[in-house]
C-alpha positions as CSV (number, residue, x, y, z in Angstrom):
1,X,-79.4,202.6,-62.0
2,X,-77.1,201.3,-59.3
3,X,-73.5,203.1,-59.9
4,X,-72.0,200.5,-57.5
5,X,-70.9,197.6,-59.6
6,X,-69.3,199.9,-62.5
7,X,-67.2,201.5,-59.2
8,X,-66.4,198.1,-57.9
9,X,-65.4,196.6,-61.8
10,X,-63.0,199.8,-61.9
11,X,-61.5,199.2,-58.4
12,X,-60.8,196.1,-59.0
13,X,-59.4,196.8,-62.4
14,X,-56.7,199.0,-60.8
15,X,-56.1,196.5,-58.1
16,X,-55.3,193.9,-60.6
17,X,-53.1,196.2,-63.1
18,X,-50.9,197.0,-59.8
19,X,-50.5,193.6,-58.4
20,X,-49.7,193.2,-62.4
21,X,-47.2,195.5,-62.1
22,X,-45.4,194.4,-58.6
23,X,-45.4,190.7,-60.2
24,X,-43.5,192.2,-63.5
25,X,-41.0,194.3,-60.9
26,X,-40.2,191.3,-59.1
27,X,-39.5,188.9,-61.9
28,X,-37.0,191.6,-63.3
29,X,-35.5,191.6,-60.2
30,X,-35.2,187.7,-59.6
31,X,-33.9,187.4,-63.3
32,X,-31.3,189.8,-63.0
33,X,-30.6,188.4,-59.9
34,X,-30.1,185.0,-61.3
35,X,-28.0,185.8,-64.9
36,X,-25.6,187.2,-62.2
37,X,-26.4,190.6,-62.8
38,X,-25.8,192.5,-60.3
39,X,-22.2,193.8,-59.6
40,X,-20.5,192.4,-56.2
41,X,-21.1,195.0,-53.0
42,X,-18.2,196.5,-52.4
43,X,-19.0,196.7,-48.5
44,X,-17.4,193.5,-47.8
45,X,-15.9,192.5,-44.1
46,X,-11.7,193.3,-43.9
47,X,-11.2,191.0,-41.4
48,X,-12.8,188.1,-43.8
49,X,-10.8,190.5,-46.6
50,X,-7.0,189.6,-45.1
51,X,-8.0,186.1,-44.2
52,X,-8.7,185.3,-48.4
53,X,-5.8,187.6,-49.1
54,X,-3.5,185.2,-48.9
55,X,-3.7,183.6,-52.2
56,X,-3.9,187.5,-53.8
57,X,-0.8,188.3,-52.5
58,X,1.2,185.1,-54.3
59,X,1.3,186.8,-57.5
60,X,-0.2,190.6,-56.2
61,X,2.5,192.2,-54.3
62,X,1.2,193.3,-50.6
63,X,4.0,196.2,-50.6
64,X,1.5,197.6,-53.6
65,X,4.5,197.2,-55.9
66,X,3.6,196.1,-59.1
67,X,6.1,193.6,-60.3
68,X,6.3,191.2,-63.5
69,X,3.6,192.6,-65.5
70,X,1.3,191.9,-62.9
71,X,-0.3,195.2,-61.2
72,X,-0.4,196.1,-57.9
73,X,-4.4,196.2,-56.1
74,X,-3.1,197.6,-53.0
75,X,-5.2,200.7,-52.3
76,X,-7.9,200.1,-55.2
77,X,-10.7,201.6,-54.5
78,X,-13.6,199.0,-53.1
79,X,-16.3,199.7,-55.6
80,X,-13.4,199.2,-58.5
81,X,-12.0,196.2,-57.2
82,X,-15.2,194.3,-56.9
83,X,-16.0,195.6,-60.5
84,X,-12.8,194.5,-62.1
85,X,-13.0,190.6,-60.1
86,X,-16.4,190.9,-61.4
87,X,-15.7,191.4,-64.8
88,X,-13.2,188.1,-64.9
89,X,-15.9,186.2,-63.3
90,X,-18.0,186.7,-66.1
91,X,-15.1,186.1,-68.6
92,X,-15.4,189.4,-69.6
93,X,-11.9,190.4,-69.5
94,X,-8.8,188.0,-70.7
95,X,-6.4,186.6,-68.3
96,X,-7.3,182.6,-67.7
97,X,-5.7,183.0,-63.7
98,X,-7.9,185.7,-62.8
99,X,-11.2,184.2,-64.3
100,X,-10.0,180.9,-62.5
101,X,-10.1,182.7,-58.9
102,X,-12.4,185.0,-59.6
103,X,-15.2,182.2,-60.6
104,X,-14.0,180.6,-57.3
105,X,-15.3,183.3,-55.3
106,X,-18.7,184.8,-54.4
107,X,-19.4,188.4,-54.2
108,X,-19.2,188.1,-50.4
109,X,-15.7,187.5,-50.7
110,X,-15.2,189.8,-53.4
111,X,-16.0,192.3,-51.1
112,X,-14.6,191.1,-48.3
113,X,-11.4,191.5,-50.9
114,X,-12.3,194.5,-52.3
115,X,-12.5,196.2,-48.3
116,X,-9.1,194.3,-47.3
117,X,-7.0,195.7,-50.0
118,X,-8.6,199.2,-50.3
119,X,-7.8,199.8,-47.1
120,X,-4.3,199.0,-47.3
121,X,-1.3,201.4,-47.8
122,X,1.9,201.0,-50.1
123,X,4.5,200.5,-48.8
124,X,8.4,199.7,-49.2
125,X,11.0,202.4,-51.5
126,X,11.1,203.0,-54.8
């Protein structure tokens, strides 16, 4: 009897269980892509970073002072940053300001953000 057909049934078998698998990969991805996910990149571009600052830097002091109950994110670390604006944008933390700018931004510019003030230094005295 001809072997050929059960061989080409079984080929295709594990074709279509693979392509079955790279379908269910991708919709993962899309969905979490979609619910909002995925944390902001922290690899944002300064430049763009000081440009947005300037509304940061009304109640954030740019010395990296913290003053008035409201702390200083001069110096933050990138990856922390974009977590914390993040975390507001999803109203997962309380403070109605924050989750107000925070939903105004996209996680390019939380980045961008995150790059500008991580690379800045404190200054001022004590």
């Amino acid at each position: 009897m001809n072997q050929r057909p059960a061989q080409a049934r079984r080929e295709h078998a594990r074709t279509r269980q693979a392509r079955t698998r790279h379908a269910r990969c991708a919709g993962l991805a899309v969905a979490i892509l979609c619910a909002g996910g995925w944390p902001a990149r922290a690899e944002g571009d300064r430049e763009y970073g000081a440009y947005l600052a300037s509304q940061c830097v009304t109640c954030h002091q740019a010395t990296g002072k913290s003053a008035g109950g409201v702390p200083a994110i001069v110096g933050w670390p990138p990856d922390q940053f974009a977590a914390v604006m993040t975390s507001y944008r999803r109203k997962e933390r309380d403070n109605e300001v924050m989750r107000t700018v925070a939903a105004a931004l996209s996680d390019e510019e939380i980045a961008a953000l995150a790059a500008y003030f991580g690379d800045l230094k404190a200054t001022g005295g004590p």
